[in-house]
C-alpha positions in Angstrom: 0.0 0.0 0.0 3.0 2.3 0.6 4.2 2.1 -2.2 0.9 2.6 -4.1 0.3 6.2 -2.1 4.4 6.9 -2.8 3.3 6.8 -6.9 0.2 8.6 -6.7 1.4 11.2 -4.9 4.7 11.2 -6.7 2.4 11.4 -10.3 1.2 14.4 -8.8 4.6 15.9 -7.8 5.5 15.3 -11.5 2.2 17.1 -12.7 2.1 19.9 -10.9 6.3 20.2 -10.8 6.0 20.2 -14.5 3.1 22.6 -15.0 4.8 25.0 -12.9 7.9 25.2 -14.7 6.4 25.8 -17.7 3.5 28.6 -16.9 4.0 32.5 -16.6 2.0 34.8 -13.9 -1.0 34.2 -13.6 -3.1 37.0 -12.5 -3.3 37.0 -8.9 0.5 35.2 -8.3 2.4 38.9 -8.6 0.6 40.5 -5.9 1.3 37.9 -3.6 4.6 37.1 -4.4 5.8 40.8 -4.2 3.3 40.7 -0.5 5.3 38.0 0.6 8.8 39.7 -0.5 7.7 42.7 1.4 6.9 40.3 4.3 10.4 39.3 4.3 12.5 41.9 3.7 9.9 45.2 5.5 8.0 43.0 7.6 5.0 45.4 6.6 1.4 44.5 6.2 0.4 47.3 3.6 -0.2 45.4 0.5 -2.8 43.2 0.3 -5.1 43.2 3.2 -7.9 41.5 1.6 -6.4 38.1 2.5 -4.3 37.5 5.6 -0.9 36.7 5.6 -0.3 33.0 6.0 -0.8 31.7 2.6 1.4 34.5 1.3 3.9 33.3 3.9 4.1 29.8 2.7 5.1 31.5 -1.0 7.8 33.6 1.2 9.6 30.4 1.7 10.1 30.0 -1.5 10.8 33.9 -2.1 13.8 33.7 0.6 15.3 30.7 -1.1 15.1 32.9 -4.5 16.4 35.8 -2.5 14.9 38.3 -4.8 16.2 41.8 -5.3 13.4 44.5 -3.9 13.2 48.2 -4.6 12.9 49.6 -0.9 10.8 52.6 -0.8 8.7 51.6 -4.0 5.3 52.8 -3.2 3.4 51.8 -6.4 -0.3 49.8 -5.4 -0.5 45.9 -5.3 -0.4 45.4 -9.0 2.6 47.6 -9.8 4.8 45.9 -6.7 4.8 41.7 -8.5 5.4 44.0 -11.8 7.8 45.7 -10.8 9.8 42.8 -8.4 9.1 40.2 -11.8 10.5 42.1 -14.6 11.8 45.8 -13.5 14.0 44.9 -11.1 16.7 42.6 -12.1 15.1 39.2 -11.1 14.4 36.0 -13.3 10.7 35.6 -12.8 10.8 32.2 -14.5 12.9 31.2 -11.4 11.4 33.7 -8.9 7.7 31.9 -9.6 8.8 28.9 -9.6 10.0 29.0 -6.1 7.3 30.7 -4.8 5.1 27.8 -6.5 7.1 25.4 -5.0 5.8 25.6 -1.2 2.4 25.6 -2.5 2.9 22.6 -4.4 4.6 20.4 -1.3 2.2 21.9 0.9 -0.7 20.4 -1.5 1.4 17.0 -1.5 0.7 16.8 2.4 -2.9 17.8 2.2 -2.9 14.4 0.2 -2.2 12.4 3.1 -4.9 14.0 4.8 -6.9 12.7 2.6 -5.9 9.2 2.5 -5.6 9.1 6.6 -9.0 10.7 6.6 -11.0 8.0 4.3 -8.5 5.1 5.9 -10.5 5.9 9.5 -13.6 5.3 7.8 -13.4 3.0 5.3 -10.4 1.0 5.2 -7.3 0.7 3.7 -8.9 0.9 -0.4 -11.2 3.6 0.0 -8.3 5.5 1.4 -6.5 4.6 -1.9 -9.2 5.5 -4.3 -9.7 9.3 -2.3 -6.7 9.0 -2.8 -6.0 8.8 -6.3 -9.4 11.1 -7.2 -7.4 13.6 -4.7 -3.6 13.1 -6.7 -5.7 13.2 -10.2 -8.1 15.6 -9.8 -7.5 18.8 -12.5 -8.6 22.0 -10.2 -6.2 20.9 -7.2 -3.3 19.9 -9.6 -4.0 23.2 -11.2 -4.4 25.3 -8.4 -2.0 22.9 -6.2 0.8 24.4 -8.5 0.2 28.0 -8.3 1.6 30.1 -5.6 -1.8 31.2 -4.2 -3.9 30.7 -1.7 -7.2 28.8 -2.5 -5.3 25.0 -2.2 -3.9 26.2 1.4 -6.8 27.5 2.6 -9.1 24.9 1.5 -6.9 22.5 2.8 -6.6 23.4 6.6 -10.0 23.1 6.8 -10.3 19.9 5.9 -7.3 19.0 8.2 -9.4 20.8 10.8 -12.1 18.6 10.2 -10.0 15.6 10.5 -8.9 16.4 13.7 -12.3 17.3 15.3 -13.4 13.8 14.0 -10.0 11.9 16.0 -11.4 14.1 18.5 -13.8 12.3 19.6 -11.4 9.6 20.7 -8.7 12.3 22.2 -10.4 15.5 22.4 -7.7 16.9 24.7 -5.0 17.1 22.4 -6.4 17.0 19.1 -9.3 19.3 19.5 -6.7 22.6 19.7 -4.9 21.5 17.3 -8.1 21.2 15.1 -8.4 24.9 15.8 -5.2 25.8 14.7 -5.6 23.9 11.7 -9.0 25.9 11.1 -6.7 29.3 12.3 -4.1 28.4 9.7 -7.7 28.6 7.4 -8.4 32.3 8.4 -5.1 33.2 8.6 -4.7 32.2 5.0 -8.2 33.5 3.1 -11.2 35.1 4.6 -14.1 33.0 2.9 -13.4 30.2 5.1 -15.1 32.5 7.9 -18.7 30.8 7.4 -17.7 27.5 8.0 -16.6 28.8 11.9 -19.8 28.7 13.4 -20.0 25.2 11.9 -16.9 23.8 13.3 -17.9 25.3 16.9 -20.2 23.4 16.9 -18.9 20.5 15.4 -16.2 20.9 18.0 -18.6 20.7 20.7 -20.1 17.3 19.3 -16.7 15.5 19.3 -16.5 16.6 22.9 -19.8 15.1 23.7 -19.3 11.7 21.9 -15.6 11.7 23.7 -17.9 11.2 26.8 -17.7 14.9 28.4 -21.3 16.2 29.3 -22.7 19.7 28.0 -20.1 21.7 30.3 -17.5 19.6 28.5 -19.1 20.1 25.2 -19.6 23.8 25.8 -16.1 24.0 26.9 -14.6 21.8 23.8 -16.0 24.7 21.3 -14.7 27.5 23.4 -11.0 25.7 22.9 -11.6 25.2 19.3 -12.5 29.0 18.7 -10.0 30.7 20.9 -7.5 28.1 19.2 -8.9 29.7 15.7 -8.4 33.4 17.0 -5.1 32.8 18.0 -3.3 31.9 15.4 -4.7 34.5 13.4 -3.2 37.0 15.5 -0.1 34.9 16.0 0.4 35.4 12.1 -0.2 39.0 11.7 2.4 39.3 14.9 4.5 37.2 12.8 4.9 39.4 10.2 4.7 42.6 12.1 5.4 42.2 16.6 4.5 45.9 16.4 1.5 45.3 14.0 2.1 49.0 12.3 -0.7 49.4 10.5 -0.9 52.1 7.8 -2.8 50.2 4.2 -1.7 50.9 0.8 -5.0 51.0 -0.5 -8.2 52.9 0.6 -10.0 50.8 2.9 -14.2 51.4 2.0 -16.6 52.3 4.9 -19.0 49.6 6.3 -22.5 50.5 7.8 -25.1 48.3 8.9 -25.7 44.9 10.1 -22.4 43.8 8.3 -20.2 46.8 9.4 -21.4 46.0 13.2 -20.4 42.3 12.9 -16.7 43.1 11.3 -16.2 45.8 14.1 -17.1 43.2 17.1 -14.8 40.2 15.5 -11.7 39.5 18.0 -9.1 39.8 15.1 -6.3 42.3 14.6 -7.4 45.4 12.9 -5.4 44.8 9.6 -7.9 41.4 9.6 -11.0 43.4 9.8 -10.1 46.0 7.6 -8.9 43.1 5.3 -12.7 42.0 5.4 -14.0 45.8 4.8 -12.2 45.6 1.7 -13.8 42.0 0.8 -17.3 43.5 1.5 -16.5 46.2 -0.8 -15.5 44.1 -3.6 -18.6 42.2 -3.4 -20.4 45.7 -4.0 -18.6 45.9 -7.5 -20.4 45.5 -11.0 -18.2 42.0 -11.9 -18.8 40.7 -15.4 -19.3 37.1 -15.9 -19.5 34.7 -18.8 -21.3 31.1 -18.7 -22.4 29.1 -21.8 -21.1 32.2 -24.1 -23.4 34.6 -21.9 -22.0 37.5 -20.7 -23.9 39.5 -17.8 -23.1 41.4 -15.0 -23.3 40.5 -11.0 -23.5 36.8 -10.4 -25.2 33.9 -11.2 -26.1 31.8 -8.0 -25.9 28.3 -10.0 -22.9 29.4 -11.7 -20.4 27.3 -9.4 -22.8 24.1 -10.0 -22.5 24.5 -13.7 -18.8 25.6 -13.8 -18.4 22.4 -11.4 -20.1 19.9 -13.9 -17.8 21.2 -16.7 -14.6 21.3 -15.2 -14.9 18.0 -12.8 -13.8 14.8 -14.7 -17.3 12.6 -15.3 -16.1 9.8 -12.8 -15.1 11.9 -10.5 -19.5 13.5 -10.4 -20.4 9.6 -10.1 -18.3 9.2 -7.1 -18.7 12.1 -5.5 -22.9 12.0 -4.9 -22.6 8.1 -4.5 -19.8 8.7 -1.6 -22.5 11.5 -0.3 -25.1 9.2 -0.2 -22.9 6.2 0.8 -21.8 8.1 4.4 -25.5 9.5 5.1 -27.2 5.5 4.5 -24.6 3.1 5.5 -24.8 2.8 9.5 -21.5 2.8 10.4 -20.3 5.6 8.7 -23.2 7.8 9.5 -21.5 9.5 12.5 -18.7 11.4 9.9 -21.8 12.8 8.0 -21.7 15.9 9.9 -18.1 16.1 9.7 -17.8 15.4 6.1 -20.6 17.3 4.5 -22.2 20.6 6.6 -18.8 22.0 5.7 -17.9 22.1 2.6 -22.0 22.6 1.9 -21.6 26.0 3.7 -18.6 26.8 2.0 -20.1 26.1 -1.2 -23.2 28.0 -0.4 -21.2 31.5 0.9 -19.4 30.9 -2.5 -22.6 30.9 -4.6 -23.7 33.8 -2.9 -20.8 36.3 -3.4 -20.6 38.0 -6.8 -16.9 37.4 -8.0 -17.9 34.2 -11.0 -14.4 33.9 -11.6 -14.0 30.1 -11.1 -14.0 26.0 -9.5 -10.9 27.7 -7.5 -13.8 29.1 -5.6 -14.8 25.7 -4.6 -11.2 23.6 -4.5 -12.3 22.5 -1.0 -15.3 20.2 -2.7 -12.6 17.9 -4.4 -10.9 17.2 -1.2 -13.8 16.5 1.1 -16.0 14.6 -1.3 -13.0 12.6 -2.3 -12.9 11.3 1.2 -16.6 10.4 1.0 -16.3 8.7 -2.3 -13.7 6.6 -0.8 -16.6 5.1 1.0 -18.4 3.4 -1.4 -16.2 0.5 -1.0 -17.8 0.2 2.8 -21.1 -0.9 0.6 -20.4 -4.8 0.4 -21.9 -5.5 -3.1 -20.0 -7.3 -5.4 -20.0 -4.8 -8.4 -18.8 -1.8 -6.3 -15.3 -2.4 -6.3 -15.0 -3.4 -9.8 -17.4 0.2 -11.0 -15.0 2.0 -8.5 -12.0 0.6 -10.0 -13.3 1.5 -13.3 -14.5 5.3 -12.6 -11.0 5.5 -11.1 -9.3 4.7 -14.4 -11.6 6.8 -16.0 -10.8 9.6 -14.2 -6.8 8.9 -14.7 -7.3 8.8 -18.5 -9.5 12.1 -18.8 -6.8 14.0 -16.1 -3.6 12.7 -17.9 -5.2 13.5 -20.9 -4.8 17.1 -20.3 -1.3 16.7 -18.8 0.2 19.6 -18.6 -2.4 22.3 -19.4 -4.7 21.5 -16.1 -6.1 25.2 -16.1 -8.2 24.9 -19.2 -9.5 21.3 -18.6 -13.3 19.9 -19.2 -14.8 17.1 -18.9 -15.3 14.9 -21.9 -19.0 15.5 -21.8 -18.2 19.2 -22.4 -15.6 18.7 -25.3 -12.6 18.7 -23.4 -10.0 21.4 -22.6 -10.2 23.0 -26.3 -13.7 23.8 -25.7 -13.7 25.1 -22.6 -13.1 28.9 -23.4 -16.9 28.7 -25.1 -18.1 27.8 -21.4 -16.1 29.6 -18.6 -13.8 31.9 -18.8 -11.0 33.3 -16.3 -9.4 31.0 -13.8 -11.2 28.3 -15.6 -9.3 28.7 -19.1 -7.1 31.7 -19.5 -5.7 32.9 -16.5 -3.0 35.0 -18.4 -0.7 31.2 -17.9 0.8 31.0 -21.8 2.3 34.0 -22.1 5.8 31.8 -21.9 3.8 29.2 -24.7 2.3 32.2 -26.5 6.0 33.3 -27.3 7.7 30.3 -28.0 4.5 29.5 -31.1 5.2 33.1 -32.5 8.9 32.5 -33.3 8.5 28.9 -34.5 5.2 29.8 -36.4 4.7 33.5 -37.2 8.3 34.9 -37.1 9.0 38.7 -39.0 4.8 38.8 -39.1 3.0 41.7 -37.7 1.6 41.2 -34.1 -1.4 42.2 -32.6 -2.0 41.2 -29.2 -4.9 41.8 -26.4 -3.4 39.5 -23.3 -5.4 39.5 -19.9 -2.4 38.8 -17.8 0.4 39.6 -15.0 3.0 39.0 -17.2 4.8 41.4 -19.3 5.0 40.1 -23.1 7.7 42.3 -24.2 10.1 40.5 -21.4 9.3 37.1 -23.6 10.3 38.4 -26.7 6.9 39.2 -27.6 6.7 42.6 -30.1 3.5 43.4 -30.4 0.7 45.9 -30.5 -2.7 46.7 -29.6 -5.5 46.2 -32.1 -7.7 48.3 -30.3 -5.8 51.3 -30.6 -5.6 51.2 -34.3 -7.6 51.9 -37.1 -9.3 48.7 -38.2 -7.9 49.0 -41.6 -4.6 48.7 -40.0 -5.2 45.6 -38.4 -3.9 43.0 -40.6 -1.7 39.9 -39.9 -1.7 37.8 -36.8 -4.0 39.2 -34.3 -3.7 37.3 -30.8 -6.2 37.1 -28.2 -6.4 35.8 -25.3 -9.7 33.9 -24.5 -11.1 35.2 -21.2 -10.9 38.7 -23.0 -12.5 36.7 -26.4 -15.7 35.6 -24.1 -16.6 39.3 -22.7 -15.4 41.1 -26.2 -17.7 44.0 -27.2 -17.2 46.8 -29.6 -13.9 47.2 -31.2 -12.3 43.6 -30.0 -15.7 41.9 -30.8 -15.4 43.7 -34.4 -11.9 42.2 -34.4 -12.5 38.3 -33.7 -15.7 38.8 -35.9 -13.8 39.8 -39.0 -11.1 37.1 -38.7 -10.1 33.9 -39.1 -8.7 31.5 -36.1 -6.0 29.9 -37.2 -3.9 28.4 -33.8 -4.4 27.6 -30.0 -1.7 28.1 -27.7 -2.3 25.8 -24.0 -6.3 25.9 -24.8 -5.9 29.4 -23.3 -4.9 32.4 -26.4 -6.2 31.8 -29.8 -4.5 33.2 -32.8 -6.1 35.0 -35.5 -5.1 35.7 -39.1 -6.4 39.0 -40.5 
């Protein structure tokens, strides 16, 4: 069996090693690898309050062993600093990202055992194996598992959290604070963990009271677990900053009412709840979305639902409600039920509700804890179930290592695969500005000494690749002729000018399922 988790979760090492090696910025990486070289080398919370510091403090150890050179004094916003520390100030970004991906990637590597340790309690040694491999094969967590941000982390101590509280109710006195710093190291790392709290309180409390403890006991086990929560939130902003200085780069909106009153009461540092001010206020801002080639404007609430049919391999859906069913039917596991699912449910729901449609990264934490349940199904003693499982299982591998190494852009097969995807979703789903790197290696094998004319929605900087090329928007159309480049998350939303563009051409090339290329 050892040797069967050592090459699944050695597959994965290779997938996601290999995927980050070969991708450029994506958009959100910059800001929080120039936040976590400010970390290091100011030990300043200004940038980036929106999410707290420990994901962007698992990237730092990857920035220190880079040892980047930073500007001090720069005093550009978010956006400008990963610019400016990637390509303005002397550093190799290819080997600046790459070590900031790395933490990430080991980090999701771990949260694999969980996973296996987690469906091993509760159904044996092959269910743990197939959570296992849906875990190690699964698209969105390879593809967000290799990316130095913060969904994968985040998503991740909770469901350590959870595992704990449920070997709590064995040993509550040790494990149930360390369940609460696992669910701390979840605040500490993204905000939108939050709703699950209350849920884990009392989750908490339920371990106590199956341990054997009575309702003080109970009562007493969810105090633990929250002031265990609190306190490594704080312990991280302290971390950064023992004087917690607190002066923010960018305007930090008001907050009135019902939510303004709850930030204001929560016992977190200030930089924390100001952190969440600025969450509120982004959830205020006109966001445009694009689902089934419709673009509108707010949010869809069954947009994660559909995006999650699309970009989850067919097997993997099969497994996933049978595990659901199999943990809420089958007696013996009944008692993880409320561990497993109220969750990542509540999770999911928060994440429906909030207006930003920007992608499954949203909802990472769903492969993780409804791997573990479909590792369950093989509790159901019916002859056919371990063959089917076996069979969805290799199903799964082919669709996943089908797509090997462009993980962003993947689709099921009942939704045309990664090529199709850009007609679907859009953003983190597709084109997350990753082929920048790709997009310059096709242009001097394929179009060299041809006219260029590029709209890219990315981080990266396509000039530092080589890349000579212009906008199409700011020319006269008549001008526009040769290879016109797009990349697809600005192809979904096109209006006017670019729309006029993409209309009036021809698509000659993909480059990663990502940019297409046009001839004019």
């Amino acid at each position: 069996m050892t040797v069967v988790v050592v090459l699944l979760l050695g597959q994965m090492a290779v997938a996601m090693v290999t995927t980050a090696v070969r991708q450029t910025p994506t958009i959100d990486e910059p800001v929080y690898v120039g936040t976590a070289a400010v970390y290091l080398e100011e030990r300043s919370l200004r940038y980036n309050p929106e999410h707290p510091p420990l994901g962007k403090l698992v990237i730092a150890a990857g920035v220190a062993v880079a040892d980047p050179r930073l500007d001090t004094g720069f005093d550009g916003d978010q956006g400008e600093l990963g610019r400016h520390l990637l390509y303005e100030s002397g550093n190799d970004p290819w080997r600046l990202m790459f070590r900031a991906r790395l933490p990430v990637i080991v980090l999701t590597l771990l949260f694999g055992l969980v996973v296996f340790a987690f469906a091993r309690e509760l159904a044996g040694a092959a269910g743990a194996l197939a959570a296992l491999a849906l875990y190690c094969l699964s698209p969105d967590v390879i593809a967000h598992g290799s990316l130095a941000t913060l969904d994968v982390p985040a998503a991740g101590f909770v469901l350590t959290s959870v595992w704990l509280l449920w070997r709590a109710r064995r040993r509550p006195r040790l494990r149930l604070p360390l369940a609460g710093v696992a669910f701390g190291a979840a605040l500490a790392t993204k905000m939108s963990v939050l709703p699950a709290l209350p849920v884990l309180v009392v989750t908490a409390a339920v371990s106590v009271w199956c341990a054997g403890g009575r309702r003080r006991g109970a009562a007493a086990g969810a105090v633990v677990f929250a002031l265990a929560s609190v306190a490594v939130v704080w312990a991280v902003y302290l971390a950064v900053d023992p004087r917690l200085r607190w002066a923010p780069q960018q305007p930090v909106p008001a907050l009135r009412g019902l939510r303004g009153l709850l930030v204001e009461l929560m016992p977190f540092p200030e930089p924390f709840r100001d952190g969440m001010r600025v969450q509120f206020g982004l959830e205020t801002h006109p966001w445009e979305g694009f689902l089934f080639g419709r673009v509108y404007e707010g949010s869809l609430w069954y947009y994660l639902p559909a995006a999650l049919l699309v970009k989850t391999p067919l097997g993997v859906l099969v497994l996933w409600a049978a595990g659901a069913v199999t943990v809420v039917a089958v007696r013996r596991l009944r008692p993880a039920a409320p561990y497993l699912l109220p969750a990542p449910a509540v999770l999911l729901a928060a994440a429906m509700y909030g207006s930003r449609d920007f992608g499954t990264r949203y909802a990472v934490f769903l492969p993780m804890f409804l791997t573990v349940a479909a590792g369950c199904v093989l509790v159901v003693r019916r002859r056919w179930v371990p063959a089917a499982t076996a069979l969805l299982v290799a199903f799964v591998a082919a669709s996943s290592l089908r797509t090997f190494p462009l993980y962003l852009p993947y689709s099921n097969e009942a939704f045309g695969g990664p090529s199709k995807t850009r007609f679907r979703l859009h953003d983190s789903n597709v084109d997350w500005g990753q082929d920048l790197g790709r997009l310059a290696d096709r242009l001097r094998e394929r179009y060299r000494g041809e006219r260029i004319w590029l709209v890219y929605k990315g981080s990266g900087v396509p000039s530092y690749y080589g890349i000579d090329a212009a906008d199409p928007r700011r020319a006269p159309l008549a001008e526009v002729r040769g290879v016109l480049v797009v990349s697809d998350s600005a192809a979904a939303k096109a209006t006017g000018r670019l729309a006029e563009l993409i209309d009036s051409s021809r698509p000659v090339d993909d480059v990663g399922h990502s940019i297409t290329v046009y001839r004019r």
